[in-house]
N, C-alpha and C positions, 0 to 999 in steps of 0.2 A: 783396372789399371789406376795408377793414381801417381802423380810427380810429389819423388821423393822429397829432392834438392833440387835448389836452382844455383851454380855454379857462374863465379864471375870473377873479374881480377883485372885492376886495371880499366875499367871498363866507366866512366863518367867520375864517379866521387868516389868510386870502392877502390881504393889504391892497391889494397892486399888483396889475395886471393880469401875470398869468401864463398862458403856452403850456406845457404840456407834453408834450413829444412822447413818442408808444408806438413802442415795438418791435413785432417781432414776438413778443416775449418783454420785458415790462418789471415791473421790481423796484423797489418800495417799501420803504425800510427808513428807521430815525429814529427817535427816543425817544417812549415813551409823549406823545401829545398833539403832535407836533410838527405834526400835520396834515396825514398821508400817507391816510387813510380821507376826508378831504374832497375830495382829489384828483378819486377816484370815484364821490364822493356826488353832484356836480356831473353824472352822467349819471343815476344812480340817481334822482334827483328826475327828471329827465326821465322816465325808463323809469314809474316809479310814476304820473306823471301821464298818461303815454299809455294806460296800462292800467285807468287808473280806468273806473268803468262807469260812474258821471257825467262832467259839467264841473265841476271844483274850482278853475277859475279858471285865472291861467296857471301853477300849478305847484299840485302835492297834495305838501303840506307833511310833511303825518304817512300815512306808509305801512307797509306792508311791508320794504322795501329801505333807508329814510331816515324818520327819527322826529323831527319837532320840532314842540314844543307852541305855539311861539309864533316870527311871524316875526323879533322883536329876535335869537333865535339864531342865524340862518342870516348877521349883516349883523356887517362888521366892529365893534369895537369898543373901545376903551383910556379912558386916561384922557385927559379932556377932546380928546379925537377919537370922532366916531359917524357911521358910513358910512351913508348912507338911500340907497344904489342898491346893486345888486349886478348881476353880467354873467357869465352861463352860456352853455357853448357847446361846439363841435366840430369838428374838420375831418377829410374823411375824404378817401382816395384810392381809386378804383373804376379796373376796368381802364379805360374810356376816359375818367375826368377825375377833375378833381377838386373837390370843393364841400362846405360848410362851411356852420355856420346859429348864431348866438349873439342872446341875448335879452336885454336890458337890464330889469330891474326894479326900480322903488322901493317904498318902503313905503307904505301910505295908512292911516294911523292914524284910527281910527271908524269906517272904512269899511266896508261889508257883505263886500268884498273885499280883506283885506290886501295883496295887492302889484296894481300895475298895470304893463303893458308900457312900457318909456319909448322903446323903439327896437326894431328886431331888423335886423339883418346877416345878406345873402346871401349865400355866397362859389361865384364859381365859376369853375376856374380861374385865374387871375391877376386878375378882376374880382369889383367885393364893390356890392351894393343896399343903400343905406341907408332901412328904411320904420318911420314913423313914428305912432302908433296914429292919427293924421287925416291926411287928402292937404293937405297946402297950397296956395294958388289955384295956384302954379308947378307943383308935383309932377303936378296935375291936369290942368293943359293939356297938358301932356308928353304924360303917359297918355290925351289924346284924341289928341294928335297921332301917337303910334303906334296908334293902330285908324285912323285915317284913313288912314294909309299901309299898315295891315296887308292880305294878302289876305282875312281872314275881314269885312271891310266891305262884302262882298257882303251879310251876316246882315242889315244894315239893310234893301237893299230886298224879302228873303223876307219879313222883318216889317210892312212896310209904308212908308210915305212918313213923311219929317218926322217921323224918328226922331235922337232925340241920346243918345250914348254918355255914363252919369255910372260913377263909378268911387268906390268907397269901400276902406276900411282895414277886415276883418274878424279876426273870432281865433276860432282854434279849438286850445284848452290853451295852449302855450307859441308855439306858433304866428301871427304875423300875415299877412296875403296880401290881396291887392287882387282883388275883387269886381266883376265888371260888371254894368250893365243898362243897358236905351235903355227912352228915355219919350218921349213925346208931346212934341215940342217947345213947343208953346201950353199945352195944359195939365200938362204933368210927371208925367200919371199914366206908371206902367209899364209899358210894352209886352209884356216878356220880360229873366225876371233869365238872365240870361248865365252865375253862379256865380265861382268863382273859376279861376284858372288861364288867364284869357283870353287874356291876354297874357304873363301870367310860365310859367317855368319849372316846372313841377310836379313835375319830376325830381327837383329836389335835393330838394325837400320829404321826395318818397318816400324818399329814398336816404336820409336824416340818420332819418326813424321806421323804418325797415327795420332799420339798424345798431341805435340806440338797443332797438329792442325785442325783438333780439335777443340781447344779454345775458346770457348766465346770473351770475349770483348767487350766492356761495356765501358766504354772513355766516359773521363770526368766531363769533358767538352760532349752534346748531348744536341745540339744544334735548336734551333726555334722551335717550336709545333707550327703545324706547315696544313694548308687545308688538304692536299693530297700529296700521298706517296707513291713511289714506284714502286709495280709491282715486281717481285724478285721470287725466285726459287724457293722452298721450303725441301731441305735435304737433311742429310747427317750432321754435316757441316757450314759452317756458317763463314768462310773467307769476309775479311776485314774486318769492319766493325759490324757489333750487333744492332746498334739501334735501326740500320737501313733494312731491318729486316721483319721489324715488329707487326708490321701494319700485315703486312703477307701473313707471317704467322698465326697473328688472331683472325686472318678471313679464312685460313685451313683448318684453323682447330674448330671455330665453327660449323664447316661439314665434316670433318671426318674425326676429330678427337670432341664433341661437345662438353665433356667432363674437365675439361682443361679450359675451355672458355668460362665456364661456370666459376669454375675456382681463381681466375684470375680474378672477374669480376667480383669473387669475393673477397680474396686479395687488396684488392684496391678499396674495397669501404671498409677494409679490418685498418687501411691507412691512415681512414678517414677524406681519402680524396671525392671518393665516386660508387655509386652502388652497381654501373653497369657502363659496359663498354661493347661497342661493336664497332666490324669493319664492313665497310659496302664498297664491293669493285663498281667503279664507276667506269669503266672503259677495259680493255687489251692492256693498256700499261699503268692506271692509277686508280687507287687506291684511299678511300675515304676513312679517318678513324673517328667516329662520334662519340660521346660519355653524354653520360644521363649529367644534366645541370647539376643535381644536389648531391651529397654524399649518402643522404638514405634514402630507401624506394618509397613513394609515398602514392595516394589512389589515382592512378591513370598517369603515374610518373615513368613508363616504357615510351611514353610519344612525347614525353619531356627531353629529349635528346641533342646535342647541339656539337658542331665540331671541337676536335680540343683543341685547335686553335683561339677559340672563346673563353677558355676557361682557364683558371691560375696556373700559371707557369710551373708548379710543383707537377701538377697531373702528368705534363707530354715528358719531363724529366725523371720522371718514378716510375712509368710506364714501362720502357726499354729492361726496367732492372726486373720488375715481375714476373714480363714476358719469357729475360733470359734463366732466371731461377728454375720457373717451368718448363721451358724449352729442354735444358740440359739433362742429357741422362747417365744413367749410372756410371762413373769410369771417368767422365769429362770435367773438365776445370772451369770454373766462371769467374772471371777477375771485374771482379764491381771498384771501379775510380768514383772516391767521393758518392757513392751512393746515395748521402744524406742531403745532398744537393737542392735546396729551396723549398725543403721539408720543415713544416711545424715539431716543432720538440715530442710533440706527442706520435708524432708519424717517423718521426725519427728512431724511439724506444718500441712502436711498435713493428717496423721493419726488420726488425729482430728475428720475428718470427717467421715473418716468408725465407730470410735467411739456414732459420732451425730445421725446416719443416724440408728442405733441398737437400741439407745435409744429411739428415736420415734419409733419403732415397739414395744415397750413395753417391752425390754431386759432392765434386770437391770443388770450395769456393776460397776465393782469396779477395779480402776485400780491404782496403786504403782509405781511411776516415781519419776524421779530427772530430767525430763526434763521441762526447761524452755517453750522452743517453745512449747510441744504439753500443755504443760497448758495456754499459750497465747494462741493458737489457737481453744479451748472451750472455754476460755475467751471471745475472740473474737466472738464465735455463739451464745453464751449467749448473749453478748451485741447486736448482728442482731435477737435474738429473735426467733431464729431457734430453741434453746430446748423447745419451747411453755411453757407447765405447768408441765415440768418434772423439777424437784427438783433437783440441783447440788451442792451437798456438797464436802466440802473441808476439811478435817485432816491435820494438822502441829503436827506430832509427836515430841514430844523432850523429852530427858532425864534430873531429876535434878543432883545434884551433888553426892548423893548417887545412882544414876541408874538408878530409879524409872522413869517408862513415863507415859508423861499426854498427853491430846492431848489440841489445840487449837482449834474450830472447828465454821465453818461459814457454811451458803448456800451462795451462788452466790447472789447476788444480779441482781437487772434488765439490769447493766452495765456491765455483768460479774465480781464485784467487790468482795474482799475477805476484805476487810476494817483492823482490827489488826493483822491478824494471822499474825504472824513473818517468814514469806516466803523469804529467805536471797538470792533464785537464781539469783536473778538481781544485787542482790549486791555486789555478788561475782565477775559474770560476770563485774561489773564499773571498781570493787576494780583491777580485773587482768589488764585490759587494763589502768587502771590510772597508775597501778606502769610500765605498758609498756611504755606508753608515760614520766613519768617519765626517768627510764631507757634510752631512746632514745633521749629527749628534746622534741619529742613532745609537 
């Protein structure tokens, strides 16, 4: 499985309806605020409301993954223009098809419920359902006239005689889907509710919450190193964000995967942070994460070990990202925020490669940098030919002069080249060091 597009409109700074398509490797880059973290947010609200342990309507606005206090934030806005719809969504490709699902919402001001559903879109294959949160007399004849025609109209006479088929519009989160039941034709009591899926597709339903809530998460926000964690679940899936889950992960792979502890802690001194990482439950609910003091192993450097609370604040911020690269498996998405986060230049170029090395195992990663070096350093394995036939697309987000963002948007070429996107990191970096040498006579 792998998400195609990410579908959005009206939605924070994207005023137009925008596609943007993922690689199998796809890069975010653009100036503070140009609206490359909304991109993602636009699943992340999904992911957040599927995992809610209520019903928050058709999206959980303020979460874990995505924080907004109020929905005026979420909806375009400028002067004397104010967008009251927004349109979230997705298209994914699966080995036998393909299908997609996007939600239309507007705002309901007073209401007990800030937004309500105004449409949602089926997509599948070359063909899209347009349903609308009521059936119209038309839509609803339709939908008897396929159960009349369906094989499952036998259901009528198990149930009994002078039975008729009604069909309503139901929501479950962001979700809409048509509902059956047959009633009593004289009296309209209900014989037997049907549920949903009777006649639709229930496929794509699953395939579009499967993708979405598979996810990992890895926020630019990454919180202190902390002497103990909470121990948490190790599953499929990982609800909220990933870093709350790291410290668990390396005390399972430990006993049951050891080939994966091995390689993170190789990982981590290909960084240059750390030669060795362990985790020791210390209790029922916490959780200790130690690293060897120095970045290389040296004689009797295994009892050299100290929490990573102790040691430079790069370590407990590059950690979450290792863990989630190797965590994720074939099929799943890892969205790295800022990954280059309190990283030396050199750990920066060379995080490149635990990147490269995810994407050949068939992890699709999507990552949001303002770093130079680690996009030269994909650059660079693109041009050795090392991402074989995985797809590496590049976003140059910018904003016009009313707010509005577009993107720019290339795949990599065979050189690793990105040809016009307007990518100004280099040119910042000349422009600093010319007016240096300036400055100085240089």
């Amino acid at each position: 499985m792998k998400i195609e597009r990410v579908i959005l409109e009206g939605f924070k700074s994207f005023r137009e309806r925008t596609e943007v398509p993922l690689g199998n490797l796809t890069l975010l880059a653009g100036a503070n605020s140009s609206g490359k973290s909304t991109i993602m947010q636009t699943l992340l609200l999904m992911k957040q409301t599927l995992e809610s342990g209520f019903d928050p309507g058709p999206l959980l606005i303020s979460g874990q993954n995505v924080v907004f206090s109020n929905t005026e934030q979420m909806f375009w806005s400028a002067p004397g223009e104010r967008r009251e719809q927004i349109t979230l969504g997705l298209k994914i490709s699966e080995e036998r098809e393909k299908v997609g699902y996007e939600v239309q919402l507007e705002r309901q001001k007073g209401a007990a419920t800030p937004l309500q559903i105004v449409r949602a879109v089926t997509y599948k294959d070359e063909q899209s359902v347009t349903l609308p949160p009521a059936l119209t007399t038309e839509q609803h004849a339709s939908y008897v006239k396929q159960f009349q025609q369906s094989p499952r109209k036998r259901l009528l006479s198990q149930w009994g005689e002078n039975l008729d088929p009604r069909f309503e519009v139901q929501r479950d989160r962001f979700f809409l889907y048509v509902s059956a039941k047959l009633v009593h034709a004289q009296s309209g009591e209900i014989a037997v509710n049907l549920g949903g899926g009777f006649l639709d597709d229930n496929r794509t339903r699953f395939l579009v919450e499967r993708a979405v809530r598979g996810i990992i998460h890895v926020p630019g926000l990454r919180g202190n190193p902390r002497r103990t964690y909470p121990v948490t679940a190790v599953e499929r899936n990982f609800p909220g964000i990933f870093p709350d889950y790291v410290a668990s992960v390396i005390a399972y792979w430990q006993e049951a995967a050891p080939q994966k502890a091995s390689q993170l802690s190789d990982d981590l001194k290909e960084l240059g942070l750390t030669w060795n990482v362990k985790a020791r439950k210390l209790s029922d609910t916490e959780v200790e994460i130690q690293v060897a003091r120095l970045p290389k192993g040296v004689k009797h450097g295994a009892r050299d070990m100290v929490s990573i609370a102790d040691v430079g604040f790069g370590l407990s911020q590059s950690l979450p990202v290792a863990v989630a690269l190797l965590s994720a498996e074939p099929g799943e998405l890892v969205y790295l925020e800022q990954p280059e986060i309190h990283l030396h230049p050199r750990a920066e170029y060379q995080l490149s490669r635990l990147i490269q090395r995810a994407v050949m195992r068939g992890v699709q990663v999507v990552v949001e940098t303002h770093s130079e070096l680690l996009l030269l350093g994909l650059q660079e394995l693109v041009a050795r030919q090392q991402f074989a036939e995985q797809s590496v697309m590049l976003h140059w987000v910018q904003r016009d002069k009313g707010g509005a963002s577009s993107l720019t948007s290339k795949e990599l070429d065979e050189k690793g080249g990105w040809g016009d996107v307007p990518i100004d990191f280099a040119y910042v970096s000349l422009e600093a060091m010319n007016n240096y040498l300036n400055v100085t006579g240089g």
